[in-house]
C-alpha positions as CSV (number, residue, x, y, z in Angstrom):
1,X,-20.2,-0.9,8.7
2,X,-17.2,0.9,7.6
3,X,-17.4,3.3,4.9
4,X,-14.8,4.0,2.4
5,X,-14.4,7.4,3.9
6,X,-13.1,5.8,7.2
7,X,-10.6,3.3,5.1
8,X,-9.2,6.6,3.6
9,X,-8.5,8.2,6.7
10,X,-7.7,5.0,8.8
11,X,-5.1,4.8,5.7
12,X,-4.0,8.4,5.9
13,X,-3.5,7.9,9.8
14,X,-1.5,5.0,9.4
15,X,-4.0,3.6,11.6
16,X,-3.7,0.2,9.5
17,X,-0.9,-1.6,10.2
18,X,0.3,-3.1,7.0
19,X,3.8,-1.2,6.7
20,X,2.4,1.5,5.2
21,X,0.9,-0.3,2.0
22,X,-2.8,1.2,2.6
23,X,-1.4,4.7,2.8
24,X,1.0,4.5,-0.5
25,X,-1.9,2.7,-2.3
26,X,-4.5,5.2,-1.0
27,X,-2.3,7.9,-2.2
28,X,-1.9,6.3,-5.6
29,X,-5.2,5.6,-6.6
30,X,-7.5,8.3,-5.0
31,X,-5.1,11.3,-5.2
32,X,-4.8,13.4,-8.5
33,X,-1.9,15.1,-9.2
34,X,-2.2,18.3,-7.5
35,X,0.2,20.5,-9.7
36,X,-0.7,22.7,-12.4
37,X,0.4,22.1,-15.9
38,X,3.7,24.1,-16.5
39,X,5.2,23.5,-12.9
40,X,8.5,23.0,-13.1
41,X,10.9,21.6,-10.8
42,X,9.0,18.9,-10.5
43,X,10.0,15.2,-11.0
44,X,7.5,14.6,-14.0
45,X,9.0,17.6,-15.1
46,X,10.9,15.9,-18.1
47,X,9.9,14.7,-21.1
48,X,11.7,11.4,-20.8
49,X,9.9,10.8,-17.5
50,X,6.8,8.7,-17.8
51,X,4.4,9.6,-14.7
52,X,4.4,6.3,-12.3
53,X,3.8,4.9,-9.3
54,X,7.7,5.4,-8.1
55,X,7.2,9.0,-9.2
56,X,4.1,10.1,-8.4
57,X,3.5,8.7,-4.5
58,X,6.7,10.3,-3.3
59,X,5.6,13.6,-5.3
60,X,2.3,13.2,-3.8
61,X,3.2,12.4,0.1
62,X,5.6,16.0,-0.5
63,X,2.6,16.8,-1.2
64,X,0.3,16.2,1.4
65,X,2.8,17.2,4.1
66,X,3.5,20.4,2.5
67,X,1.8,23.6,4.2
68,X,-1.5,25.0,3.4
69,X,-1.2,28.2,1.6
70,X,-5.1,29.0,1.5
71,X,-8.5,28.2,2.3
């Protein structure tokens, strides 16, 4: 039986084939915002901005393909 572990990287892969609704919802639920308070240049980074879905996902695929800087 599949574990939600595999649906998350299934997801990620873009081994489900759903035009690429698993991955965005994936992203939006089970990803935190992985900036520190005070960044700036960011698209949040306003304060008439509301964080959202068509703010957040694209913020958080940059993200995700954005190098490693430490481990």
């Amino acid at each position: 039986m599949p574990t939600n572990l595999d649906y998350i990287i299934a997801a990620l892969t873009g081994e489900i084939d759903d035009g690429g609704a698993s991955f965005e919802s994936v992203v939006h639920y089970n990803i935190d915002c992985p900036h520190v308070e005070g960044e700036t240049d960011l698209p949040c980074d306003n304060p008439n901005v509301e964080p959202c879905r068509d703010i957040c996902v694209p913020c958080k695929i940059e993200w995700l393909y954005g190098e490693y800087d430490e481990w």
